[in-house]
N, C-alpha and C positions, 0 to 999 in steps of 0.2 A: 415266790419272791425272786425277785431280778435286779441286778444292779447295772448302772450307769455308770460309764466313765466316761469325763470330761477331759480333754486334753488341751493343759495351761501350758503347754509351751509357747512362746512367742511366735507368731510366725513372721516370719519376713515375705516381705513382697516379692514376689519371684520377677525376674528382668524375661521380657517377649524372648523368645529364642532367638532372633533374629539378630537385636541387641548382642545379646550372650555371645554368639560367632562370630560376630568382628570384633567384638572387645578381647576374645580370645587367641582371636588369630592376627589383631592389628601387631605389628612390631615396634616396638619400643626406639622413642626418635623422630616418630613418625608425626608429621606438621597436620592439623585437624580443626576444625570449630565445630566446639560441644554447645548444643542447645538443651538448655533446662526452664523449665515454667515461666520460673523468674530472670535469668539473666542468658548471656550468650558468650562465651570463651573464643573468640576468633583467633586462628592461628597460634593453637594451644601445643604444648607438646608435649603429645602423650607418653608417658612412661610407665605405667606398670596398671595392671588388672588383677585385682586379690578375690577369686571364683567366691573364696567362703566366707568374704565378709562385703563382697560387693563393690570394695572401695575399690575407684580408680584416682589412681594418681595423674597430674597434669602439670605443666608448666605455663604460667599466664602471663601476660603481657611482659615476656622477656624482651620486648625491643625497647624498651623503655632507659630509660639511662642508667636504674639501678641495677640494670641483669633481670628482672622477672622476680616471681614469686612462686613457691610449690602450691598445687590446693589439691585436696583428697574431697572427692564427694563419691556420694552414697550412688551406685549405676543407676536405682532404679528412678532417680530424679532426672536422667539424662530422656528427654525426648525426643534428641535426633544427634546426628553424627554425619557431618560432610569429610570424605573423604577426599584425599588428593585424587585427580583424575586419573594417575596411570595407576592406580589401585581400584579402579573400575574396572564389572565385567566388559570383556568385548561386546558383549552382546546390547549393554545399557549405554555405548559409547556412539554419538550419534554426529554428524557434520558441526552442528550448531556447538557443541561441547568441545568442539577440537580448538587449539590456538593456530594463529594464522602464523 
């Protein structure tokens, strides 16, 4: 006789690694537009990355007349992440990408 065990913990979706080390290493302040499935955060400003629950924090449409609003989503909904240019490597920095 043998037994099985099932294991009912939840699991979370893990973030690409990729994701994981700019959201880790971005610096808080830092001007950004986040793309998710559904919508797109243009010139969001990012504020905090919480590793164990995934949540990042943002600031959205602060140019607006009220000041903006905070919004926390879940990273693994984020499908892309445009960074400011001088936070590019040398190496991905190309003539056409430069300001005149």
């Amino acid at each position: 006789m043998y037994h099985v065990f099932f294991d009912r913990r939840p699991t979370r979706p893990r973030l690409p690694r990729l994701l994981y080390e700019q959201l880790t290493t971005l610096p808080p302040n830092t001007e950004v537009n986040v793309h998710t499935a559904n919508e797109t955060y243009y010139n969001a400003l990012f504020l905090d990355f919480e590793p164990r629950t995934n949540t990042v924090s943002l600031l959205v449409d602060r140019f607006y007349e009220d000041g903006g609003r905070p919004l926390s989503l879940n990273a693994t909904a984020i499908t892309a992440i445009d960074l400011p240019a001088s936070m590019r490597p040398a190496s991905s920095t190309n003539v056409d990408d430069e300001e005149e």
